[in-house]
C-alpha positions in Angstrom: 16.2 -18.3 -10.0 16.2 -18.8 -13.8 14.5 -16.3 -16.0 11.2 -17.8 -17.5 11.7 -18.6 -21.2 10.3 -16.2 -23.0 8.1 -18.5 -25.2 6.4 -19.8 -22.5 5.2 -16.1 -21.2 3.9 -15.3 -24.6 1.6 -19.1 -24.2 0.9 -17.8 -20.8 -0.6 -14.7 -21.6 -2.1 -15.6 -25.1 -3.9 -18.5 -23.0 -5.1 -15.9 -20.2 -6.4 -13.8 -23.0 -8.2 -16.7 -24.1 -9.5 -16.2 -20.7 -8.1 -19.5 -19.3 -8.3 -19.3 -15.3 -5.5 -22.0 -14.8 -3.4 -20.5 -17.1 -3.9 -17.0 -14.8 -2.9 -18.8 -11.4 -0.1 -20.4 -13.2 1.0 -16.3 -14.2 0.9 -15.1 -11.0 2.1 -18.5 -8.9 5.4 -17.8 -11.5 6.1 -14.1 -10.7 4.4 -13.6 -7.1 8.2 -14.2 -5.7 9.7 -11.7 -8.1 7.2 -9.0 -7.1 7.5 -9.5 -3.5 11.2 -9.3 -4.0 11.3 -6.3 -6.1 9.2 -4.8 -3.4 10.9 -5.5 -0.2 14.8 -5.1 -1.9 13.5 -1.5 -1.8 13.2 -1.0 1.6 8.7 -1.6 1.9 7.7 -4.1 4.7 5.5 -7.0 4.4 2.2 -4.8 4.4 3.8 -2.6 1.7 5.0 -5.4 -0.4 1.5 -7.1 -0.4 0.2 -3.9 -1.6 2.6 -3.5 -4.5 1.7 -7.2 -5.1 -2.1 -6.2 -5.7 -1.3 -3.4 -8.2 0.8 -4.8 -10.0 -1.1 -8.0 -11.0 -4.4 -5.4 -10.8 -2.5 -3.6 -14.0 -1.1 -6.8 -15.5 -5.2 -8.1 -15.9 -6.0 -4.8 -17.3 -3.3 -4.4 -19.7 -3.6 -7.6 -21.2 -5.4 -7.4 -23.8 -3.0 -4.6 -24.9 0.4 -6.1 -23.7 2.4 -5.7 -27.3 5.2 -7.7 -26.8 4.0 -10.8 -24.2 7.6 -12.1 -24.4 8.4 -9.4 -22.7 6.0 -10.0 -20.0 9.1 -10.5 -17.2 10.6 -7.0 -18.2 7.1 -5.4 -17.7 6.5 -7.0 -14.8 9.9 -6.2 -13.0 9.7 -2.5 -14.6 6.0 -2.1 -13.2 7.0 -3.3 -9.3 10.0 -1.3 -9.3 7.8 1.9 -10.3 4.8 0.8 -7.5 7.3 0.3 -4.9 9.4 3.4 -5.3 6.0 5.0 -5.2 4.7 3.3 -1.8 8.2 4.1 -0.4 7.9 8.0 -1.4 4.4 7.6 0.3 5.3 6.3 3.3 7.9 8.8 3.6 5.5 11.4 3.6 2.9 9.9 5.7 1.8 12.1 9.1 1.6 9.8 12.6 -2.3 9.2 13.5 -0.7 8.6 17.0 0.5 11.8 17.2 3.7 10.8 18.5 6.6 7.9 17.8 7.6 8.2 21.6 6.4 6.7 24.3 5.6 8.7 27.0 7.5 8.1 30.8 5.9 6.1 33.3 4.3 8.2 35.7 4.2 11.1 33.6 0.8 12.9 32.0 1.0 13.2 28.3 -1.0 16.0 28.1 0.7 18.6 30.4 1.7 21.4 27.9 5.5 22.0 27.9 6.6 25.5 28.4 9.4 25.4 26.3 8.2 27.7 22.3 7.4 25.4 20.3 10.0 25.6 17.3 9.1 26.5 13.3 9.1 22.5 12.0 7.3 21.1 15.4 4.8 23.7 14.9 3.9 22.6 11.4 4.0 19.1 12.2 1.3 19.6 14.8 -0.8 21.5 12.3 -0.3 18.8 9.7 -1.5 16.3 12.4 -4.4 18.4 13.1 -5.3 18.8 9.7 -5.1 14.8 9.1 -7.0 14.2 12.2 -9.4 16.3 10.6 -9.9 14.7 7.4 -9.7 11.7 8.8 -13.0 12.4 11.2 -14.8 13.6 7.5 -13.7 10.3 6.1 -16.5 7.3 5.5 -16.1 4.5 8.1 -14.8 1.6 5.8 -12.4 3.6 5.0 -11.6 5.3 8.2 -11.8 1.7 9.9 -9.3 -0.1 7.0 -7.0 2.9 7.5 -6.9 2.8 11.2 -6.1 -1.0 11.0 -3.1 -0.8 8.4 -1.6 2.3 9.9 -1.8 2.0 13.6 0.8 2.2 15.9 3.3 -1.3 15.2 1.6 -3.2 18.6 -2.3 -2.4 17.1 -1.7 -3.1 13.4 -2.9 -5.5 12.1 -1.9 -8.7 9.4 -3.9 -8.2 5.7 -6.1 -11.0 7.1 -7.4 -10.2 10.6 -8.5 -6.7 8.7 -10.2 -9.2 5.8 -12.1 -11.0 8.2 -13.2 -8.0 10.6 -14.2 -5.9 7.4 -15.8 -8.5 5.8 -13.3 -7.9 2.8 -12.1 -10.0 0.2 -8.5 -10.5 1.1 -7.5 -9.4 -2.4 -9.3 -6.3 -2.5 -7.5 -4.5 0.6 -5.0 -3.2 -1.1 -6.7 -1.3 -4.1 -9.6 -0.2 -1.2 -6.6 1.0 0.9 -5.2 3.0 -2.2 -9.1 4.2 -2.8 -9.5 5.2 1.0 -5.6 7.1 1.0 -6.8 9.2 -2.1 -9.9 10.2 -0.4 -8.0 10.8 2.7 -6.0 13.3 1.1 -8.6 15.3 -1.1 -10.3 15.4 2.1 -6.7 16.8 3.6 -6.1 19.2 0.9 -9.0 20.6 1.2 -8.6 21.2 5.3 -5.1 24.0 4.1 
């Protein structure tokens, strides 16, 4: 894919300014690929890459008015994915199971006989972590609650961006900045469980 000339971004974004709405679509239609590119060579799925998408062009239409160098407009937008997806990848690495467990249980087997075996140091404080997140979550408000139980599911429940849109009632586009609302509330609500 060729680079955009740089010429062009500068009309682009001088035109947006001018608050042109074509001119906007044309923005995003021209870099949408990059972003979801940037986001998914490091390592985010489909879910994550959409939300990267959202933040990015979220920041882009609020720094524009104070973008200095709009010729540059390719590097900052490149620069600016890069940044949200390493983010959402060090989140996601430190995101607790609501399921409580990744395994399935046997066939035939209760899951909630207790095993006799001591539970060891790390398993322990998993479990409390779980408990604690469980917790918050219970305190949470139920749009947010609801939208977090939909994204994060187990893999079989979750659901696509628009199934949770249309059973919220929620603009497509605003999922992913009410998800990022919802996970900061979720964790102030957390922090405050320790």
């Amino acid at each position: 894919m060729a680079e955009p000339k740089t010429a062009d971004d500068a009309a682009l974004v001088a035109r947006c300014r001018a608050g042109d709405g074509l001119a906007w679509a044309d923005l995003v239609r021209r870099y949408q690929s990059l972003v979801y590119a940037v986001a998914m060579r490091a390592g985010l799925d489909e879910h994550g890459a959409a939300d990267v998408f959202q933040i990015v062009f979220s920041n882009l239409l609020a720094h524009l008015p104070r973008l200095s160098q709009p010729e540059r407009l390719h590097a900052w937008i490149v620069t600016t994915a890069k940044r949200q997806a390493l983010l959402a990848r060090r989140v996601a690495q430190r995101t607790v199971s609501l399921s409580g467990s990744d395994e399935a249980p046997d066939e035939g087997m209760a899951d909630d006989v207790p095993d006799a075996a001591p539970l060891a140091e790390q398993s322990l404080s998993d479990l409390q972590q779980s408990v604690l997140l469980r917790r918050a979550l219970e305190d949470l408000d139920d749009r947010c609650r609801d939208l977090l139980l939909m994204l994060y599911s187990d893999e079989d429940d979750r659901l696509a961006y628009d199934q949770v849109s249309s059973q919220l009632e929620m603009p497509l586009g605003s999922i992913g900045p009410t998800r990022a609302r919802c996970i900061t509330k979720l964790r102030r609500l957390f922090d405050g469980l320790k």
